[in-house]
N, C-alpha and C positions, 0 to 999 in steps of 0.2 A: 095236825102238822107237827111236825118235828122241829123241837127246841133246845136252843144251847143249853137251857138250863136243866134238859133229862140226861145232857153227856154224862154227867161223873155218876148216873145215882145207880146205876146196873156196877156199873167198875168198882164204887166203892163197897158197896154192898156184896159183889163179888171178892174184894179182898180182906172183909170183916169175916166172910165166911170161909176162906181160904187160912187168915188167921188162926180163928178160932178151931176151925179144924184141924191144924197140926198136930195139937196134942193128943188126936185121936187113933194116926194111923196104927199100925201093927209095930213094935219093935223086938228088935234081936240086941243079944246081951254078950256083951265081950268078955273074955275072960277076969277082965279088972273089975268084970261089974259095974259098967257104965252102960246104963240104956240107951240106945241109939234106934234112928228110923230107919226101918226095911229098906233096902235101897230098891226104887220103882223100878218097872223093865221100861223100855222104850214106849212098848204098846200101848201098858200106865200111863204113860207120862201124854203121849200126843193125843190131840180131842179132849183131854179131859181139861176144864177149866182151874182144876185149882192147880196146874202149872202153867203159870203166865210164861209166855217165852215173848221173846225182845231180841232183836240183833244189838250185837255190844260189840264196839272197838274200842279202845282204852287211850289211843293217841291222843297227848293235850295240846302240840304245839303245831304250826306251820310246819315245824324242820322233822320231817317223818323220822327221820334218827336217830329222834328222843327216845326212850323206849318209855312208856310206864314204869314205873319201879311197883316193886309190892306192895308196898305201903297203899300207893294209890289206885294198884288194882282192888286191894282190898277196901278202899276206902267209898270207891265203888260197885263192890260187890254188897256193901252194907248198903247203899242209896237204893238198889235193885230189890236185893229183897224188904226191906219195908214196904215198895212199892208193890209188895204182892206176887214179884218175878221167881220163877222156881228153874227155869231153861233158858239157857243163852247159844245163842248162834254165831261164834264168832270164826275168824280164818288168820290168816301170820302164822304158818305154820313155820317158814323160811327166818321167823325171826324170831326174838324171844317172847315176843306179846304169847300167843298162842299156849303152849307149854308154860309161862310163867301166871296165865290167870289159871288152868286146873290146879296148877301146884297152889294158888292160892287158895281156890276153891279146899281142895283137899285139905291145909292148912286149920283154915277155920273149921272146918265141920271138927278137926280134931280137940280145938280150944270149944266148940260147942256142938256136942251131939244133935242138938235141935238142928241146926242151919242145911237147909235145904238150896242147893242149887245145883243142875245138872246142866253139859253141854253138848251143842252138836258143833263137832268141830266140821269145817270148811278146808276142802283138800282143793288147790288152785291148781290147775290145768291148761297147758297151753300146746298149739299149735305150735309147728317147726319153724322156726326165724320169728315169733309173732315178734308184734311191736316194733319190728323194722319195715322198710318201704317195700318191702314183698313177703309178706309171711305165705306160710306154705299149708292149706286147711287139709290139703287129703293127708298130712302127716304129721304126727307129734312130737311133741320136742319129750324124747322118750327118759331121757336122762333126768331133767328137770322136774318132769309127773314124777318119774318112780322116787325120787328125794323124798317128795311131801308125802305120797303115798308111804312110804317106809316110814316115816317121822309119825305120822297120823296112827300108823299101825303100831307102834313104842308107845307113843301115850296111851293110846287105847288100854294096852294091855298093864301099861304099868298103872292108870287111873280107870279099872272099870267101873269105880262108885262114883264115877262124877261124868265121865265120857259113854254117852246113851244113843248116840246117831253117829257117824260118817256122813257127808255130803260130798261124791266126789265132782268139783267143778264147782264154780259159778256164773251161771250165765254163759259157758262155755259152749255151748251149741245154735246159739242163736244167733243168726246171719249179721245182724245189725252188729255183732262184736267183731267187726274186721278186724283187729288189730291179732286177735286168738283165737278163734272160734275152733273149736274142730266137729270131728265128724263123731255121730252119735256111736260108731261103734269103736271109739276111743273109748267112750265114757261105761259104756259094756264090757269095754276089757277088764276093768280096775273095779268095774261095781263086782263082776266077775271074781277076777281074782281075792276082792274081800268075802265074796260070799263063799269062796270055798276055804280060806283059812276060818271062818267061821265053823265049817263042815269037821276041816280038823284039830277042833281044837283049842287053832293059836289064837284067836280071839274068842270073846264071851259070846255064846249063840245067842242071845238077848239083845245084842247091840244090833241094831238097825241100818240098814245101806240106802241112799238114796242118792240123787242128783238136786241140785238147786237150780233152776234154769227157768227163760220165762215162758209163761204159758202158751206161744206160738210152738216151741221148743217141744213141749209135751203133745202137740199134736191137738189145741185148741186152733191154732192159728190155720195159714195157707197152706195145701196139699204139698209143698214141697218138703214140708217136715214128715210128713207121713209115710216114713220109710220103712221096710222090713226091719232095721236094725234099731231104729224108735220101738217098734211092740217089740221086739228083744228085751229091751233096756225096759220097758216097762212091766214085762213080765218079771225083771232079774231084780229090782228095787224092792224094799220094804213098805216104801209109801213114795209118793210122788210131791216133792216140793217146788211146789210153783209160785212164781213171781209176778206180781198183779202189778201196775203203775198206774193209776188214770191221771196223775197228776202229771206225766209226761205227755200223756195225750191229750191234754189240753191245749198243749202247742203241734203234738207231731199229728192226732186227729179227733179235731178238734169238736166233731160232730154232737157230745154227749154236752158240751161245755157252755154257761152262759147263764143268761136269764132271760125267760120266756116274754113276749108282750104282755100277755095276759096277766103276767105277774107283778104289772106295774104298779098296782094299788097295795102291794105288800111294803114293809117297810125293807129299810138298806140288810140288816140282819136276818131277816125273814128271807128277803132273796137269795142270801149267802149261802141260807141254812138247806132251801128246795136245790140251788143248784149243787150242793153237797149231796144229797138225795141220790140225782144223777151219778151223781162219780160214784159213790155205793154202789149203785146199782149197772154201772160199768164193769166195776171192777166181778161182781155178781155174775155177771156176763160173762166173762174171761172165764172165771172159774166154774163154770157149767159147760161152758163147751167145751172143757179139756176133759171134763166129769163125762161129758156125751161121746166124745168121739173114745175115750178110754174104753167106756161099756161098750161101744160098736166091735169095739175089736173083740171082747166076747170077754173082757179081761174082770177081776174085782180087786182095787187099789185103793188103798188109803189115801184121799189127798189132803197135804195141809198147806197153808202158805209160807214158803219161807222167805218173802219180801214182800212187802208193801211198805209206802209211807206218805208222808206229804212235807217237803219244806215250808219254813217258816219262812224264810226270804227268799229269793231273788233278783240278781240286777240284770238277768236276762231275758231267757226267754221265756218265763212262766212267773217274771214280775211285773211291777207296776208298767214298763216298755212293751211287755207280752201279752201272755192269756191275765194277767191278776188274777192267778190261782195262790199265788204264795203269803200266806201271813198267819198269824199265831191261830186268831180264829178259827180261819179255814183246817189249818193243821188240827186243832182242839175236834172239832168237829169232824173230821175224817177218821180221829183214831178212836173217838167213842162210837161214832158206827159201826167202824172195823170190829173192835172187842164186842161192843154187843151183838152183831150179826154171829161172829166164829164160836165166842163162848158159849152161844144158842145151840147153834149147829155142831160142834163138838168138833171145831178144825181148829187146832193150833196156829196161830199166826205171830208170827219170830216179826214182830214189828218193826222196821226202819226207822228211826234207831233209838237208839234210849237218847246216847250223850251227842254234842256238836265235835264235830270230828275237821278242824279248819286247816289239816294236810291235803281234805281231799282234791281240795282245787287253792293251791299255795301259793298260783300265782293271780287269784283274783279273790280277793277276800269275800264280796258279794253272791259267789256263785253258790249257784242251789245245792253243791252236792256238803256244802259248808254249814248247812242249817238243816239237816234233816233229823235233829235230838229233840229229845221233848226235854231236856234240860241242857245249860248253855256250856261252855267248856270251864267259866267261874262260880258254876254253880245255882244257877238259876232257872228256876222251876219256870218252864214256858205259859200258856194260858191252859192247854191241855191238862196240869197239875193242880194247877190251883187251886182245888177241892183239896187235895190230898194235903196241902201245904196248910191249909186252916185246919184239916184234921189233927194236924201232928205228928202225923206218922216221921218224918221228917230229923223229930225234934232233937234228937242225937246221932245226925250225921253232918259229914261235911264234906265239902270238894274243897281238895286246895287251902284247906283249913276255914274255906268259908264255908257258912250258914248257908243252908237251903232255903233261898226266900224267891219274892214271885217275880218276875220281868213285869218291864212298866209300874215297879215296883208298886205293884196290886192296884193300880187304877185303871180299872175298867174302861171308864170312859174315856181315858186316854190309848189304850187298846184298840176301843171300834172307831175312835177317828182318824187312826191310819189305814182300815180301812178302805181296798179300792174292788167296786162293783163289778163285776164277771164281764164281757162283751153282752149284748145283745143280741139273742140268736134271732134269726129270720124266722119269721111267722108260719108256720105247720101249714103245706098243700094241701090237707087233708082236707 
């Protein structure tokens, strides 16, 4: 049976090896004669485990307006890589976030040749009128794509040592995104038009084109997504980055979610731990039938995940009032499956999210989209880290000028007593 106490020993072990490895790859010699590392191509870098990739957004406050300053990108760029991270997935192209963490990026690697970290920037995509009481899906708000897309194509080309992917869109084709969704052969335009300045030229032919979207979107889900212009689009991408959730589906279907009868002689943590199993093995689900109907189509694509996660709270529908899918355990346990499943399997997975990001839902502090970091927005390492946190890797960073130290401030058993036990699923017809 699967134990919270096997989460960190793949992950750490994983980043002792990732460590140690650094000073081995190949490097190239600058005229000054400073040794530096090869910079990886794209191909390098996804599937392979010693580039941990993470979604990062830098926001610290309620008031989205703040911006991150450098200081504190960079302050989290240092919390990242200790933690073994080498690729980030971030979007704010329309702001300064986006362009101000590569320049950070770039920054440091020049104060230290060693420091490894690359990005897949996040190009936002919207339908015509989205986000008003009639958006318009059969058309794009043309003016607005072509902004990011040209801003996405400027950094590219002025950072190609640190910008390794394009994603154009997020979640942009997926019917559930009423507010913007468009049409898949929006997202063929622009993957399109990147892959032919790639052709001439104006961008590195190394750099990678995909979509971020979720796994219905790519053509695991209902035959309504299974359009001629979906295999377009899958043929015209680099790899296919897909969006897995089970932690949503705990409330929207809720079928995989629970603990069994039979498991009643387990204890409260042992339960947690099987019905955790499940949601792996959901999520597993997702990402094979996008993997089956892709090969139907006669096609061969890289897939790698560029969303998953699990919130530590909620005060709605997937807390202690809903499914009680949300809390640090659950979380702990969901992202050491995730990494040990993908870094087996050689899939990158851009995990949701590193840091707590409390703009995303500003006007309810409790909501789930407000807890989805494995560390807090003051600097505190969730139950997922806590291994790392006694390691020390930690020991010379800071948030916010705090100390990286543990939530529940490291008392365990104050941890599992907030604890609350999954529904009871109904008994197997079988």
């Amino acid at each position: 049976m699967f134990s919270i106490s096997s989460i960190p020993f793949l992950f750490i072990l994983f980043i002792s090896v990732t460590i140690c490895a650094c000073g081995d790859k190949d490097v190239k010699h600058t005229s000054h004669n400073h040794a530096i590392k090869a910079t990886p191509k794209a191909s390098e870098i996804l599937g392979n485990p010693e580039y941990l990739a993470i979604s990062y957004g830098g926001y610290r406050h309620v008031d989205h307006s703040i911006e991150p300053t450098m200081d504190e990108l960079k302050e989290d760029l240092h919390i990242l890589s200790a933690m073994g991270v080498r690729m980030l997935r971030t979007y704010k192209l329309h702001k300064p976030h986006a362009s101000n963490l590569v320049k950070a990026i770039s920054e440091i690697k020049k104060e230290n040749p060693e420091f490894e970290m690359y990005v897949m920037l996040g190009v936002w995509i919207n339908c015509a009128d989205a986000f008003t009481e009639h958006p318009n899906h059969e058309v794009e708000d043309s003016a607005a794509n072509k902004s990011e897309i040209d801003k996405a194509v400027a950094l590219a080309q002025a950072y190609p040592e640190v910008i390794k992917v394009i994603a154009v869109g997020n979640e942009a084709m997926v019917k559930w995104a009423t507010s913007y969704y468009v049409q898949p052969g929006v997202i063929l335009r622009w993957v399109n038009h990147l892959q032919e300045l790639k052709k001439s030229g104006a961008l590195p032919k190394d750099l990678w084109i995909t979509s971020s979207d979720n796994f219905a979107s790519w053509g695991g889900g209902g035959e309504e997504y299974h359009v001629d212009e979906l295999t377009r689009l899958i043929q015209a991408v680099d790899f296919i980055s897909l969006h897995t959730y089970p932690m949503h589906d705990t409330h929207y279907n809720p079928a995989f979610w629970g603990t069994k009868p039979e498991d009643a002689s387990l204890s409260l943590e042992e339960k947690i731990e099987v019905a955790m199993q499940r949601a792996l093995e959901y999520a597993q689900f997702q990402f094979q039938s996008t993997e089956d109907y892709v090969k139907r189509l006669g096609i061969e694509k890289p897939i790698h995940i560029g969303e998953t996660g699990w919130a530590s709270y909620s005060n709605g529908h997937y807390g202690d009032a809903g499914s009680k899918a949300t809390d640090e355990y659950k979380e702990a346990i969901y992202y050491g499956l995730l990494r040990d499943w993908t870094n087996v399997a050689g899939i990158s997975c851009f995990y949701f999210e590193a840091f707590d990001e409390v703009w995303k839902d500003a006007a309810n502090p409790g909501g789930s989209e407000n807890h989805f970091g494995l560390i807090t927005v003051d600097g505190k390492a969730k139950f997922a880290l806590w291994d790392l946190v006694d390691q020390g890797i930690f020991e010379h960073c800071t948030r916010g000028g705090n100390p990286i130290t543990k939530t529940f401030q490291g008392d365990r058993t104050a941890l599992i007593a907030s604890l609350e036990l999954p529904p009871t699923m109904k008994a197997s017809s079988d």
